[in-house]
N, C-alpha and C positions, 0 to 999 in steps of 0.2 A: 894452480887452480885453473880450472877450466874455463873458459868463456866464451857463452853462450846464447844465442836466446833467438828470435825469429824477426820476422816481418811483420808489424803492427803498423794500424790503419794513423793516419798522420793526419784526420781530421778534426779532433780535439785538440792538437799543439802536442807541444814535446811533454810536459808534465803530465798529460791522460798517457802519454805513451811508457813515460817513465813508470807512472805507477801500474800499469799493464805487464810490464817487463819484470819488474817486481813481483807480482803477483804470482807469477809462473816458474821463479826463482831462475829469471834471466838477470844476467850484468852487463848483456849489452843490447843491441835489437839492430833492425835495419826498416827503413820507411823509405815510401814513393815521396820526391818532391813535390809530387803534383798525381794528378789522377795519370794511373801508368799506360794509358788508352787515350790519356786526355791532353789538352795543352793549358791550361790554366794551372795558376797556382797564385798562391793569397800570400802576400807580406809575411814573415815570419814577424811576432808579437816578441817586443824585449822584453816583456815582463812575463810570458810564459818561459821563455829561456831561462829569466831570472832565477823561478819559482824552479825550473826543472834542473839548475844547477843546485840550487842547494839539497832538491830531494837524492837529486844524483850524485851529491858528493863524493861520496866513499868509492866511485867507479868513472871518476870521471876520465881515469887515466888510459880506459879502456876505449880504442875508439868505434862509435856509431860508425852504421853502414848505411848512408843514404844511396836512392839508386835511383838513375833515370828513368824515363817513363819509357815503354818496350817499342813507341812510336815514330821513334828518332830514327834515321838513317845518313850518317855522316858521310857516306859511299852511295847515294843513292845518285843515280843518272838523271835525278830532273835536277835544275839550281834551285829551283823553291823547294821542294823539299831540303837539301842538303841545307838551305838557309835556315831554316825552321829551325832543325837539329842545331849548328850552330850558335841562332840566337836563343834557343832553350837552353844547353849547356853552359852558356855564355851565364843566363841570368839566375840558371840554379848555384852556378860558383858564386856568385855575388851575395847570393843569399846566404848559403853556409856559413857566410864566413863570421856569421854573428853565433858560429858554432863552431870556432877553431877547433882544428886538428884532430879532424873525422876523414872518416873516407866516401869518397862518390862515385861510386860505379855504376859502369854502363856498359850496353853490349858495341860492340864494334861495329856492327853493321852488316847489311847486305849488300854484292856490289852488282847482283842483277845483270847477271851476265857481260857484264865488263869487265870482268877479270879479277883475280886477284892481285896481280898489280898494279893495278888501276882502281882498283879500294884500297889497298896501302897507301899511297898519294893520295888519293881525296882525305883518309882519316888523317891522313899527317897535318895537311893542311887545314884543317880544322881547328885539329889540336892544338896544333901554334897560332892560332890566331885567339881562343878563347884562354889560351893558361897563362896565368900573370904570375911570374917568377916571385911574387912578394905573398902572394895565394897562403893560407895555412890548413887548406883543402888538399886531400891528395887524392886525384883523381883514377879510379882502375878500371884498367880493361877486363874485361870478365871471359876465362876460356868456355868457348861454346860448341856445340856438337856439331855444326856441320851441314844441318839441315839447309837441302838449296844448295843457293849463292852466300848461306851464313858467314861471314868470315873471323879470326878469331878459334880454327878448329886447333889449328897446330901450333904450337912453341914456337915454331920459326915466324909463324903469319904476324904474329905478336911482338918476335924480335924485330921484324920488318917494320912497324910501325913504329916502335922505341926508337929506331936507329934512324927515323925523320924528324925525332921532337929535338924541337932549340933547349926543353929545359926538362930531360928527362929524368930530370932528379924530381917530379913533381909527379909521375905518374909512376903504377904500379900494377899490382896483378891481382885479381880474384879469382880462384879456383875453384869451379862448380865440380863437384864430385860426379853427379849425374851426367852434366855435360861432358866433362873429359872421358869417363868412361861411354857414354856413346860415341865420341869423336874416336875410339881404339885404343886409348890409354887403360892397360891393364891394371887397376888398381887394385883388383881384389888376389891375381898375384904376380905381382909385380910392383909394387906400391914404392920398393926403396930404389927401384930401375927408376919408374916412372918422374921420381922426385931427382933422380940425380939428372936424367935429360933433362929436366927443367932447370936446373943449376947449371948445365953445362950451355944449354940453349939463351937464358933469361940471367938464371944468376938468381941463388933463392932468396935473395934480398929481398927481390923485386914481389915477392909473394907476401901480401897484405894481410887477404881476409879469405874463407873458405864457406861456398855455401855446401852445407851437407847437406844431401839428398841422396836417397836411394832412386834406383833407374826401373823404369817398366820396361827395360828393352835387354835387348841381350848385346855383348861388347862388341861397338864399330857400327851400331844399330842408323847412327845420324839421325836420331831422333825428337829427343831431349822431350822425354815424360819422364817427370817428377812424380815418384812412390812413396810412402811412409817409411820410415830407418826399418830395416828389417822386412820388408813385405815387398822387395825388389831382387833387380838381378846381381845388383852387388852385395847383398847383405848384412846383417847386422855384423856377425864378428870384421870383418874389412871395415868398415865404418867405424869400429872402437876402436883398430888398429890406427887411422885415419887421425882422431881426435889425441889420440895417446901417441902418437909421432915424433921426434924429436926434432924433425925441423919444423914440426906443424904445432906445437902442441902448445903456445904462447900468442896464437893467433887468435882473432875473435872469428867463431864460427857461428853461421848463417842459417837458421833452416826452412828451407822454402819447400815441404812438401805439403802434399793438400790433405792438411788436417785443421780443427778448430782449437779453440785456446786451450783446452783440455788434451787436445792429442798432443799439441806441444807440449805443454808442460811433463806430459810422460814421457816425450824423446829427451827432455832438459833432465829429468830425472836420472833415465837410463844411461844417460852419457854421463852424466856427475859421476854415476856408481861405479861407471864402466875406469872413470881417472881416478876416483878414488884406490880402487884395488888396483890398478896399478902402478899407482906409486907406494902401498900396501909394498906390493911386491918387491921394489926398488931399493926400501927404507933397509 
């Protein structure tokens, strides 16, 4: 079965989200801890959890995609910023955790012309300072196009930070489809190349969650605009190939293009339809 669903607003609690997710014949979603622009964020209520565990029952095995707010910079060259990021990471993991064993992703950072090896060390050092080996949070790094001083474009820039954490059995990978194909990852053809570098770089363990997005840009763009499935430069059929994957196809996928609860729910359709027939085909 497929699993699927989008990004929902996290200002009613997890049970408005639940039943939203629902509504659109989503089994999973992703939400901001906080305003993604913003630095505030309100107690998580144990009795919205309560109320959203039992409506959530029958999918609870699937896990949520909470994401940090786009504000952060773990590699940024001031220390108050770098603190900021930090102590937000720090206290959105504390939160979750009243929401075991979901996942929290974040973008990795800008390192603003200090290098990129000099934002692999700042993010390492973050990372092991916020991840507590007892966590039932698992935290991802998210691949991202490149834009700038982005870092995070390439497999290895990701291996590089994996390879500074004390406990990287605790962190993983999210794979923005838009993103990687702006960063030069040929997915639309290349998709089974693409996934074995990443196994051979990462290790496709390490591969969590998938946001799918179609691209406004054409491939190695370093852009990263987000298009509706089908109305981009990767297109719909690579997108169904994507969903229908055999390394991918058990993971919860993410869709962050810019449409309203109505446009989702017809990408949530088209991709049901698109795994249904093929496993039609498989049977």
């Amino acid at each position: 079965m497929l699993h699927i669903g989008c990004h929902l607003s996290s200002s009613k609690g997890f049970t408005a989200m639940g039943k939203t997710a629902l509504s659109i014949d989503g089994d999973t979603f992703a939400f901001f801890t906080r305003n993604p622009r913003g630095s505030r964020s309100k107690e998580i209520d144990p009795a919205d959890v309560a109320a959203f565990r039992e409506l959530w029952a029958p999918n609870m095995a699937i896990p949520l995609v909470a994401h940090a707010p786009y504000t952060l910079n773990p590699c940024s060259s001031k220390p108050n910023v770098r603190e900021f990021a930090r102590q937000t990471l720090a206290d959105d993991l504390r939160k979750l955790e009243i929401v075991p064993g979901n996942y929290y992703n974040m973008h990795p950072g800008n390192h603003l012309g200090q290098g990129t090896q000099v934002g692999i060390v700042l993010i390492g050092e973050i990372l092991n300072e916020i991840i507590d080996p007892s966590m039932h949070t698992t935290l991802l790094l998210e691949t991202m196009a490149g834009k700038g001083t982005e870092m995070g474009r390439t497999f290895e820039e990701l291996r590089a930070i994996l390879d500074r954490l004390e406990h990287p059995e605790k962190v993983g990978i999210c794979l923005d489809t838009c993103h990687i194909w702006d960063g030069g990852y040929d997915i639309v053809h290349d998709l089974d190349g693409v996934l074995q570098e990443f196994d051979d770089v990462l290790g496709i363990e390490k591969l969590k969650a998938i946001h799918l997005n179609d691209s406004k840009n054409p491939l190695g763009a370093a852009k990263d605009r987000h298009e509706k499935l089908g109305q981009g430069m990767i297109g719909l059929e690579a997108l169904k190939r994507v969903v229908n994957h055999p390394a991918l196809r058990d993971l919860p996928f993410i869709l962050e293009t810019p449409n309203d609860l109505g446009g989702y729910a017809e990408e949530i359709r088209t991709m049901r339809e698109a795994r249904e027939k093929a496993e039609q085909l498989t049977d």
